[in-house]
N, C-alpha and C positions, 0 to 999 in steps of 0.2 A: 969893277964888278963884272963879273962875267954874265954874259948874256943870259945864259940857263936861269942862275941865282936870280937875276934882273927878271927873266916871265915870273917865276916862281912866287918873288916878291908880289907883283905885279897881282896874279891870280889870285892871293890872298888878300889882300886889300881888297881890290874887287868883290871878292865874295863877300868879304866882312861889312863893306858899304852898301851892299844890295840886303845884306841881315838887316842892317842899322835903320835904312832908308823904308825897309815892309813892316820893320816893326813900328813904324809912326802909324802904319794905318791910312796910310794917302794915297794907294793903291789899289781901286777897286776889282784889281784884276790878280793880286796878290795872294796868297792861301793863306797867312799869315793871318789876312785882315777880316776871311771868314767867320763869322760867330757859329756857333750849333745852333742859334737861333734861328738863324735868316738863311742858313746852308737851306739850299735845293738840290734836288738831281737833276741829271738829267733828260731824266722823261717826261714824257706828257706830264704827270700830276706835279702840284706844286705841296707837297708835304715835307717839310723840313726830314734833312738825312743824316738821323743822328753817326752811323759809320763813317761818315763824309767830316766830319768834326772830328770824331776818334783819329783816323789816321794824320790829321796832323797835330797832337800830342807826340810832342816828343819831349816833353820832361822827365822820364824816366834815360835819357841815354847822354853819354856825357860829353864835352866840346869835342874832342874828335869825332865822336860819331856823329855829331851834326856836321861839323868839317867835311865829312866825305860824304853827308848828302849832298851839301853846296858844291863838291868839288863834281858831280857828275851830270848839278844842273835842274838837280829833282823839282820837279811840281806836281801838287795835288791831282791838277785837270790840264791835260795835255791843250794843244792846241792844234794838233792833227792827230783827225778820228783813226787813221789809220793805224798810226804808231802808237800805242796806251799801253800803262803798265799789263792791263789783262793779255794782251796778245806777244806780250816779251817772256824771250826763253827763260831770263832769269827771275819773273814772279813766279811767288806760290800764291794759291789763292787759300783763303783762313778757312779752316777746318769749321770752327766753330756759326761761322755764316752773318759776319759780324760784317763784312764789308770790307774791311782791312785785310788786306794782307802781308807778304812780308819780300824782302828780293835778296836775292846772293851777294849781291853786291853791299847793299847798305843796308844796316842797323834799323831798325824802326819799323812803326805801321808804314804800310804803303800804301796809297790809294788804286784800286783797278782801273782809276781813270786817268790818273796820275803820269806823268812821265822823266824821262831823261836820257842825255846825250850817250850812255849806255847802251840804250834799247837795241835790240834783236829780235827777231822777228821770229816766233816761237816755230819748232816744226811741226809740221801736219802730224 
């Protein structure tokens, strides 16, 4: 097996065991294992954030397109305040003011607080 083939392999499994392992729910720290009920923001108030639940709906988009969220790493809520989908070149933010919005890269709602190993750092 050639090396390339060998990551490749490699990468998918991984990703497919990281799907497998958030969808049990044993991940407090997981987007997967948010309910719309318990979601918060992140501001001061503690009122559930019904857009924060939207954007990780993704039952409308089909296995590949979830494939190529795992493959760039995406998360709901970033982990450095610096780097978030809102401040990357490749989000849009939703017209409609729903909270969601969407990125050039991948298929689906995105969150503006959301991140991944894509990210760019929007211009002035």
């Amino acid at each position: 097996m050639k090396r390339k083939d060998f990551l490749k392999v490699f990468a998918v499994t991984a990703a497919a065991s990281t799907v497998v392992l958030s969808a049990c729910g044993d991940d407090p720290k997981s987007p997967t294992s948010e309910s719309t009920e318990g979601a918060t923001s992140n501001s001061t108030n503690s009122e559930p954030t019904a857009a924060k639940a939207d954007c990780n709906d993704l039952s409308g988009l089909s296995e590949a397109d979830i494939k190529q969220r795992e493959s760039v790493s995406y998360v709901a809520l970033s982990t450095d305040a610096e780097k978030n989908c809102a401040n990357c070149r490749f989000f849009k933010a939703a017209e409609d003011g729903s909270g969601c919005g969407s990125c050039q890269l991948i298929k689906g709602p995105v969150s503006p607080e959301g991140n991944c190993k894509s990210w760019f750092k929007k211009d002035a």
